[in-house]
C-alpha positions in Angstrom: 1.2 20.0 30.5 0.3 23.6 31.4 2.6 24.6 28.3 1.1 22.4 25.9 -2.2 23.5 26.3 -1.2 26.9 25.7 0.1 26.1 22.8 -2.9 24.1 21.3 -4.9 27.0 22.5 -2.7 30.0 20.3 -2.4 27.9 17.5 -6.9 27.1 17.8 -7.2 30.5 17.3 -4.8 31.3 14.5 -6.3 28.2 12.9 -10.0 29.1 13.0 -10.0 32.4 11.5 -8.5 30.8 8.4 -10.6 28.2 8.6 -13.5 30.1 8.6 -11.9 32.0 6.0 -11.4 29.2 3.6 -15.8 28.0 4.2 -16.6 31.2 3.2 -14.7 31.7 0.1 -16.0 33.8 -2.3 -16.4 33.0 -6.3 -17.2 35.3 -8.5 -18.9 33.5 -12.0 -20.0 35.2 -15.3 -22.4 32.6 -16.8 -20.3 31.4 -19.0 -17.4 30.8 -16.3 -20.4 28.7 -14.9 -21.5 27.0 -18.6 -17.8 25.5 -19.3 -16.9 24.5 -15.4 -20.3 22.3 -15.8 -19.8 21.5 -18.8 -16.0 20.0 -17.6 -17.0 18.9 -14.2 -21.0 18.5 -13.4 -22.3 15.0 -13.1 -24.7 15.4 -16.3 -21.6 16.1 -18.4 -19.7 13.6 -17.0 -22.4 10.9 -17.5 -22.8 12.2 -21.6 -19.4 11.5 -21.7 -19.3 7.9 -20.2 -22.3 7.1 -22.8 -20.5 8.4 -25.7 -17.6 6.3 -24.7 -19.5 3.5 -24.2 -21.4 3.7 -27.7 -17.9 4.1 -29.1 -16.7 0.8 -28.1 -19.6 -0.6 -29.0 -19.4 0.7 -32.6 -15.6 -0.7 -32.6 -17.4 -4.3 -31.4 -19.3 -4.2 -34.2 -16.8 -3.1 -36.9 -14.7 -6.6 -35.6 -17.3 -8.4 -36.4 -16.3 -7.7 -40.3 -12.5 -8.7 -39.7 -10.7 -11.7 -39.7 -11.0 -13.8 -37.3 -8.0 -16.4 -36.0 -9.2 -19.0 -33.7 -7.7 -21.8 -31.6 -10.1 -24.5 -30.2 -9.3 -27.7 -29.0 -9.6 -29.9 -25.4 -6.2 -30.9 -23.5 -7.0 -33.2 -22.0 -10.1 -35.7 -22.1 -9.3 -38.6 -20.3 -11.6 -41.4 -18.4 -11.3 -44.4 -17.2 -14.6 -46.5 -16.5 -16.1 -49.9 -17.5 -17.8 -48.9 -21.2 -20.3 -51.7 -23.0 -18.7 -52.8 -26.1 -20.5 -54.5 -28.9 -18.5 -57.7 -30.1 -18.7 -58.9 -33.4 -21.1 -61.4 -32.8 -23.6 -58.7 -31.6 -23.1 -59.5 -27.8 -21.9 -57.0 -25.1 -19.3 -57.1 -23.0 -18.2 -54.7 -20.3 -14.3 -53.5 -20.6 -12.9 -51.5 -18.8 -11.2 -48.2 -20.6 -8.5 -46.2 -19.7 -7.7 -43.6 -22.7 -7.0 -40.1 -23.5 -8.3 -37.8 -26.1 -7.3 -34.4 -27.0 -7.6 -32.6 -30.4 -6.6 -28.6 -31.3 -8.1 -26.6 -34.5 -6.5 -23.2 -35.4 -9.1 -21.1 -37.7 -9.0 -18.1 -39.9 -12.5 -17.0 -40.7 -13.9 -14.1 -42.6 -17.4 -13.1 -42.9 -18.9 -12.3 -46.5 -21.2 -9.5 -45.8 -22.7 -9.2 -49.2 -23.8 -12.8 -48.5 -23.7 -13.5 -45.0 -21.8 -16.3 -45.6 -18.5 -17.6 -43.2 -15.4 -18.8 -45.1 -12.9 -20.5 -43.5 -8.9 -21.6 -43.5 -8.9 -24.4 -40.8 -6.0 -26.7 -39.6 -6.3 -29.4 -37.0 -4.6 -32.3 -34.7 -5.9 -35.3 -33.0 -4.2 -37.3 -30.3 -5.3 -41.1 -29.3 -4.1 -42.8 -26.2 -5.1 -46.4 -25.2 -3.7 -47.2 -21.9 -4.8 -51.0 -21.6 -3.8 -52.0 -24.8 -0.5 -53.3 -24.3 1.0 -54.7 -20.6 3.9 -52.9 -20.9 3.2 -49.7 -23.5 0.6 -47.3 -24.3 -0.8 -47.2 -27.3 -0.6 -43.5 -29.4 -2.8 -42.9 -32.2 -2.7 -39.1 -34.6 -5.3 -37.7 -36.9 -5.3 -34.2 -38.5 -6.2 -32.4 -41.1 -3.1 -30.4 -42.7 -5.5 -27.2 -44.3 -9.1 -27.5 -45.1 -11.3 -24.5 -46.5 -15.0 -24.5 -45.5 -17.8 -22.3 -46.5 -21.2 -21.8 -44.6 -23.4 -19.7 -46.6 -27.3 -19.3 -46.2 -28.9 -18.8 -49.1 -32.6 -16.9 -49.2 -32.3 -15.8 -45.7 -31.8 -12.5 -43.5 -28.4 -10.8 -43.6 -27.8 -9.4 -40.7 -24.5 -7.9 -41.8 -25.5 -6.6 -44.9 -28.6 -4.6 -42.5 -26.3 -3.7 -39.5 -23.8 -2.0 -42.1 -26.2 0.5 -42.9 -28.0 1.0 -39.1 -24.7 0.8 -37.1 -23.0 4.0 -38.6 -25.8 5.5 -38.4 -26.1 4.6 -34.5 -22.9 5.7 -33.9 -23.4 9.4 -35.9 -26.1 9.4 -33.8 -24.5 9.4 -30.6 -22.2 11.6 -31.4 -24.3 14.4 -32.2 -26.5 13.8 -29.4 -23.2 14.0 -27.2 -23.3 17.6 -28.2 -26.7 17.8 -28.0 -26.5 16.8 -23.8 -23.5 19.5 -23.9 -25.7 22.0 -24.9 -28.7 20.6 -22.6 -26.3 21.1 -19.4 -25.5 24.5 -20.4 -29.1 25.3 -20.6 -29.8 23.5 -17.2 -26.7 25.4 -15.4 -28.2 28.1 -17.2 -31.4 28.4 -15.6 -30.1 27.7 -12.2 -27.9 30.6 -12.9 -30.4 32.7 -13.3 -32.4 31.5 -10.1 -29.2 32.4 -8.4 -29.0 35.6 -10.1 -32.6 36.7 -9.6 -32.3 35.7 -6.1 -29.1 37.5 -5.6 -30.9 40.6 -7.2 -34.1 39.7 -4.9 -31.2 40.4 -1.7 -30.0 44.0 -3.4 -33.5 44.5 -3.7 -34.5 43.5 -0.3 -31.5 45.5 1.4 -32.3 48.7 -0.7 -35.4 48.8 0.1 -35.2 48.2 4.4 -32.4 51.0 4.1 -34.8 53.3 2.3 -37.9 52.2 4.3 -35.4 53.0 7.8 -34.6 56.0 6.7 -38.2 57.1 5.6 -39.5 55.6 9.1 -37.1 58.5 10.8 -38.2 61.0 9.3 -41.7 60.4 10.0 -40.8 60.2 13.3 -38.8 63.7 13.3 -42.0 64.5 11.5 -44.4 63.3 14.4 -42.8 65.1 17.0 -43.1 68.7 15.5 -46.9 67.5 14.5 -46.3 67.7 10.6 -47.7 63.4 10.2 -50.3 61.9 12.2 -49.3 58.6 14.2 -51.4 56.4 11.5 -48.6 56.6 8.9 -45.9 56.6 11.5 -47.7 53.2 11.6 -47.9 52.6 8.6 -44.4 53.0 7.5 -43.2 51.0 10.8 -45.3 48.3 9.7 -43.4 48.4 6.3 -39.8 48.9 8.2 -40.6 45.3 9.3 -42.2 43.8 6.4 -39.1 45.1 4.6 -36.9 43.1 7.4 -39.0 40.2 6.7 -38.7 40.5 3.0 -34.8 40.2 3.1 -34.7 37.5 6.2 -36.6 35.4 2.7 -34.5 37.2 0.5 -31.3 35.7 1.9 -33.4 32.1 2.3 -33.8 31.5 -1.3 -30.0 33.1 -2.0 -28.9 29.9 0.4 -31.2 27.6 -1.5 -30.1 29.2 -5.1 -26.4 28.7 -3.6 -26.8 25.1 -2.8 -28.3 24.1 -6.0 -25.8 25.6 -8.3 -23.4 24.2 -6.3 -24.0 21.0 -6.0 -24.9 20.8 -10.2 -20.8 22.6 -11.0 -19.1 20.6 -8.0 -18.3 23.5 -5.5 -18.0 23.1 -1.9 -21.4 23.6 -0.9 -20.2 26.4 1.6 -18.0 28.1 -1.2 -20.0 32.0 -1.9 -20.4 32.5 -5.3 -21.5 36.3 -6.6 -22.5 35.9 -10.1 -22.1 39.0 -13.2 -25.3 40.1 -14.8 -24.8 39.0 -18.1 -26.2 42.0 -19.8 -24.3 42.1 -22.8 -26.4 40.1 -25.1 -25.6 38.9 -28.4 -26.8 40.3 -30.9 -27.8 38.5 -34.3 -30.6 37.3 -36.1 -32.1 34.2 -37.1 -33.5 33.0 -40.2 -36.5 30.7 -39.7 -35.8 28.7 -43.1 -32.2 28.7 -42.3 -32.4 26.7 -38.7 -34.5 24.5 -39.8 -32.1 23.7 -42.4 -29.4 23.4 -39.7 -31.9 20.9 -37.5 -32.0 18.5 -39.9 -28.4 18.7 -41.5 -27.1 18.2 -37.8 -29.3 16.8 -35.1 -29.2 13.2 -34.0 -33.2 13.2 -34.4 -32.7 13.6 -38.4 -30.7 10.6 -38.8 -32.7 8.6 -35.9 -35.9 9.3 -38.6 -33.7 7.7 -41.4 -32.4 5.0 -39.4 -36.1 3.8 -38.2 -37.1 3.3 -41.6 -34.1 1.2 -42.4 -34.3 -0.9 -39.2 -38.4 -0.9 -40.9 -36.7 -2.9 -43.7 -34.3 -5.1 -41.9 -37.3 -6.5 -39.9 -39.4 -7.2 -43.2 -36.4 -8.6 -44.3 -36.4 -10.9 -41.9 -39.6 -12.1 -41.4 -39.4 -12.4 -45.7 -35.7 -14.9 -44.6 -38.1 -17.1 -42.1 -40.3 -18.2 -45.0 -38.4 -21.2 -45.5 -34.1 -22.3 -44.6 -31.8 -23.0 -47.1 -28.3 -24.0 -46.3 -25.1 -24.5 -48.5 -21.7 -26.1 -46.1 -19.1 -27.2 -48.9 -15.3 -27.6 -47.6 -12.3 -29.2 -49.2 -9.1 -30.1 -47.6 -7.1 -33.0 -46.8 -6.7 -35.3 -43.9 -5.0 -38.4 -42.6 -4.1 -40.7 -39.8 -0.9 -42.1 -38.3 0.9 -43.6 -35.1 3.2 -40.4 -35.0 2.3 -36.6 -35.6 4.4 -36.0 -38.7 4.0 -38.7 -40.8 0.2 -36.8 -40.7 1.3 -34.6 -43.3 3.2 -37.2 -45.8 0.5 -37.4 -48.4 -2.6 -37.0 -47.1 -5.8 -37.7 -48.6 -8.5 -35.7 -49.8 -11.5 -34.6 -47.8 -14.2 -33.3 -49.5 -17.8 -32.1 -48.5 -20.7 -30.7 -49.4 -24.6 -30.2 -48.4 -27.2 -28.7 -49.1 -30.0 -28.3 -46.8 -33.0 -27.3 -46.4 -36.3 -26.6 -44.1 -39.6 -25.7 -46.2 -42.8 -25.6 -44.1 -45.6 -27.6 -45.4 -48.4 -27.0 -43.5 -47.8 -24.1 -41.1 -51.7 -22.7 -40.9 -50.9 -18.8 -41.9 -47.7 -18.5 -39.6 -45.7 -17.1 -42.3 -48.2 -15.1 -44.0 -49.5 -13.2 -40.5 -45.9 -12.8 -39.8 -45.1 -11.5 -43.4 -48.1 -9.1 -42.8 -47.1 -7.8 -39.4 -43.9 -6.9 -40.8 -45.9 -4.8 -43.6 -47.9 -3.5 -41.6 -45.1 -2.1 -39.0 -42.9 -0.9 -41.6 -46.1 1.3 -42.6 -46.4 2.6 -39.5 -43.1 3.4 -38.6 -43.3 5.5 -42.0 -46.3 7.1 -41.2 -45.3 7.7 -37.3 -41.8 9.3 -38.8 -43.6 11.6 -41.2 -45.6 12.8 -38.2 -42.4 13.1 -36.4 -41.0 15.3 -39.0 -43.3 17.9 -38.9 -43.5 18.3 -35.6 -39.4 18.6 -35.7 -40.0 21.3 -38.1 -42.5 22.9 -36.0 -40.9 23.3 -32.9 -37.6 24.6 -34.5 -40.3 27.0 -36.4 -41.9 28.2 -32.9 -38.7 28.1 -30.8 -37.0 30.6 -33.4 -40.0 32.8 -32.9 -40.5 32.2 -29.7 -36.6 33.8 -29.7 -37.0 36.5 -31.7 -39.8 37.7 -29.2 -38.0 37.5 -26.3 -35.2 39.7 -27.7 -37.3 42.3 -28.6 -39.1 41.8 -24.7 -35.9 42.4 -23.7 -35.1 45.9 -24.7 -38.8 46.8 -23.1 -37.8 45.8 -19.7 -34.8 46.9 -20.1 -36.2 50.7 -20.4 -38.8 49.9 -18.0 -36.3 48.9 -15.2 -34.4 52.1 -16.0 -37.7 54.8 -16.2 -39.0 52.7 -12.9 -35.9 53.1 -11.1 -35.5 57.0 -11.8 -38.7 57.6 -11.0 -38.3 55.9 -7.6 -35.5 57.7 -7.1 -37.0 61.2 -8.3 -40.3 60.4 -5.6 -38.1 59.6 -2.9 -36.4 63.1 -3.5 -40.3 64.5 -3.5 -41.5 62.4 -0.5 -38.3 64.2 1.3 -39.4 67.2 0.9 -43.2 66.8 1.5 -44.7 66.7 -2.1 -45.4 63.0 -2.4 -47.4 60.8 -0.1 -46.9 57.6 1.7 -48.9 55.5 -0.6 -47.3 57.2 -3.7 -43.5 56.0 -2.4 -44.9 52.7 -1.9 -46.5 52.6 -5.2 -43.3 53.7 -6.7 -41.3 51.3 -4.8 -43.3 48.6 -6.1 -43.9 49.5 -9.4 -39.5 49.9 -9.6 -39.4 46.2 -7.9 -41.9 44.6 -10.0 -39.9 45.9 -13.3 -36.4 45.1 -11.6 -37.6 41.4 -11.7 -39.1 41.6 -15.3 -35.9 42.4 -16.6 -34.4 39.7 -14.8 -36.9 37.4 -16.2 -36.4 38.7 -19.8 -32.9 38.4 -19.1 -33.0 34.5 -18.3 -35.7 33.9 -20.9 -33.2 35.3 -23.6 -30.5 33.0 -22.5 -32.6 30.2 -21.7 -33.7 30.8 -25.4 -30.2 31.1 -26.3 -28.8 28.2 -25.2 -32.0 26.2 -26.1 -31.6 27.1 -30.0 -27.8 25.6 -29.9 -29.1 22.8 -29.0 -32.2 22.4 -30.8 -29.5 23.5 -34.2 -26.4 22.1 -33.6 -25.5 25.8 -35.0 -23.5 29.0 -32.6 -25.4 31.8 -34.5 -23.3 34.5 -32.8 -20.5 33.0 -34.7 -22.0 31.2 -37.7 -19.9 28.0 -36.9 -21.1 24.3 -36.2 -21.1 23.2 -32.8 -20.6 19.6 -34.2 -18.8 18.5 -37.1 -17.7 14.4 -38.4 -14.9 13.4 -37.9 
């Protein structure tokens, strides 16, 4: 026993320093490491690609319904037994009892007409009698069928739905596609941003570190500098008091880092205690935009260009249909043959002819302005879904026109803050030289500490604002102007 638990005990602590090991595995991400893995693995993606499948099948549902169609029907069996009132010939009732069996089976080919909305149809069927009381000793069998019969259904004056859904279903289906890569490009802008939340907060921990091991070192020599009576004790103080604000500063620091960590993630499907160090990305692309030209590219690829087409054609189908409720007229015409007999082949030795047709109809007479307020709704909705996607229009155009501006801003606020963090961060390093040797004060550190801080951050800012901006015009375009190809294409 003694044995054992020395062995559980060596192999405990072989095992925990790899465990421990493994929880605090480090990942090092440039952002777009990070944009693909959430693009591949990050719940968002994953449910853009379960709707785009879903909108697929349902486009295949719909393209079936334009196919032929082969159909069995039929009942095997129908059988009852009961007492049944049966009229005599003399008029009088009298209560039998019936014991009987009745199946029948009808195989179908139908096709829709789609310029028409009409059904035609290639039909064949069997029926099967069976009397059980009408003999002692045998049951009696009757057969009916009809060998082939064509039919036609065919509404005449009324609202096609598959002449309308053959011009809004395509359309639906485009749609989703393009906004499939619209989502794409939505994740990488919402990885992006929590990228750079991790990033600034990564930076925020440099900065934090940087500035306690500066502010420790300055606090010594204050002290060396209060002993031989160069400093009074009020900025000994004063620089202690910073030593710990400093300590306090990174203690937050390293807070928000944990927070940052969690977030990403939890969004690319990480191991919530997998360390992840992220690369600056720095090296910004570097092109330019033409105003005129993304707009162009909005409306020759976004799913909300075809979505203002579709609205006004979906506008129509609904005047269409209120215009088809005016008044019902039906046409049924078949021709075919049929026949009866006590067994199933002699069914088909020379059948007669069945012919049929109709013609019906449903006009209302009286119907105190239903048709004419519905008529007029119609109107007036197909009015305002024109006016309401003209307004939509320009305000499609508009925010493509002030997000490519908005852009070409932040690239030129970029480059400031990019020399600003550099001349801030010499000059700190030039006034800590100076403080060193007595020629700067105190305050004038401090103020270059903050002022190198403050601009550290901007750039940072600048930094996620361009990519934010980046990512946000892919998806507002459909277009990768880095390298002038489409981001989406028909297939």
């Amino acid at each position: 026993m003694k044995k054992l638990f020395i062995l559980l005990l060596s192999m405990g602590i072989f095992c925990f320093p790899f465990f421990e090991a493994k929880a605090q595995e480090t990942v090092t991400y440039t952002l777009q490491d990070m944009v693909q893995r959430a693009k591949e693995l990050s719940p968002a993606s994953l449910r853009a690609k379960t709707q785009k499948e879903n909108r697929y099948w349902q486009y295949r549902l719909f393209r079936s319904n334009y196919n032929p169609q082969l159909r069995l029907n039929g009942t095997i069996p129908s059988y009852s037994q009961a007492f049944n009132s049966i009229t005599q010939p003399d008029g009088s009732i009298e209560f039998l009892e019936v014991q009987q069996n009745f199946m029948d089976l009808e195989l179908g080919l139908q096709q829709v007409i789609s310029p028409t909305g009409g059904v035609i149809s290639v039909n064949t069927s069997t029926n099967r009698f069976d009397n059980f009381l009408a003999s002692p000793n045998d049951v009696q069998t009757r057969w009916s069928g009809v060998p082939v019969n064509i039919r036609l259904q065919q509404p005449i004056f009324a609202y096609n739905p598959f002449k309308w859904d053959k011009k809004i279903q395509p359309l639906l289906f485009e749609e989703s596609k393009r906004a499939y890569v619209q989502e794409m490009e939505q994740v990488s802008f919402f990885v992006s941003q929590l990228f750079f939340d991790y990033l600034l907060a990564q930076a925020n921990v440099d900065i934090a570190t940087q500035n306690l091991s500066n502010t420790e070192e300055i606090f010594e020599i204050e002290k060396a500098r209060y002993q031989l009576g160069t400093t009074f004790e009020d900025k000994l103080l004063q620089v202690e008091l910073q030593v710990l604000q400093a300590r306090q500063d990174l203690a937050q620091a390293k807070l928000d880092l944990e927070s940052s960590s969690l977030a990403v993630n939890s969004f690319i499907g990480l191991d919530p205690n997998t360390l992840i160090q992220l690369e600056s990305p720095e090296n910004v692309p570097d092109f330019d935009v033409n105003v005129d030209n993304a707009i162009s590219l909005a409306f020759q690829n976004r799913a909300e260009a075809l979505a203002f087409q579709r609205r006004k054609i979906e506008a129509e189908a609904a005047l269409a249909e209120a215009k088809g409720q005016r008044f019902a007229v039906q046409l049924n015409a078949s021709y075919g043959f049929n026949n009866a007999a006590l067994t199933f082949p002699d069914i088909y030795q020379n059948p007669n002819t069945q012919a049929l047709v109709s013609l019906g109809f449903s006009v209302p007479v009286l119907d105190w302005g239903r048709n004419k307020a519905r008529m007029a709704q119609a109107e007036a909705n197909q009015q305002l879904v024109e006016y309401t996607v003209e307004q939509d229009q320009i305000n499609f155009e508009q925010e493509i026109f002030t997000k490519v501006k908005n852009f070409l801003m932040i690239k030129e606020r970029l480059q400031v803050t990019k020399v600003s963090d550099e001349v801030a961060q010499r000059r700190y390093e030039i006034a800590i030289k100076r403080y060193q040797s007595g020629n700067v004060s105190i305050t004038d550190l401090s103020i270059a500490q903050n002022e190198k801080d403050t601009n550290r951050r901007a750039y940072f800012s600048a930094l996620r604002d361009f990519w934010l901006a980046y990512y946000e015009l892919r998806a507002l375009t459909l277009y990768d102007f880095e390298t002038n190809q489409l981001l989406y294409t028909a297939e």
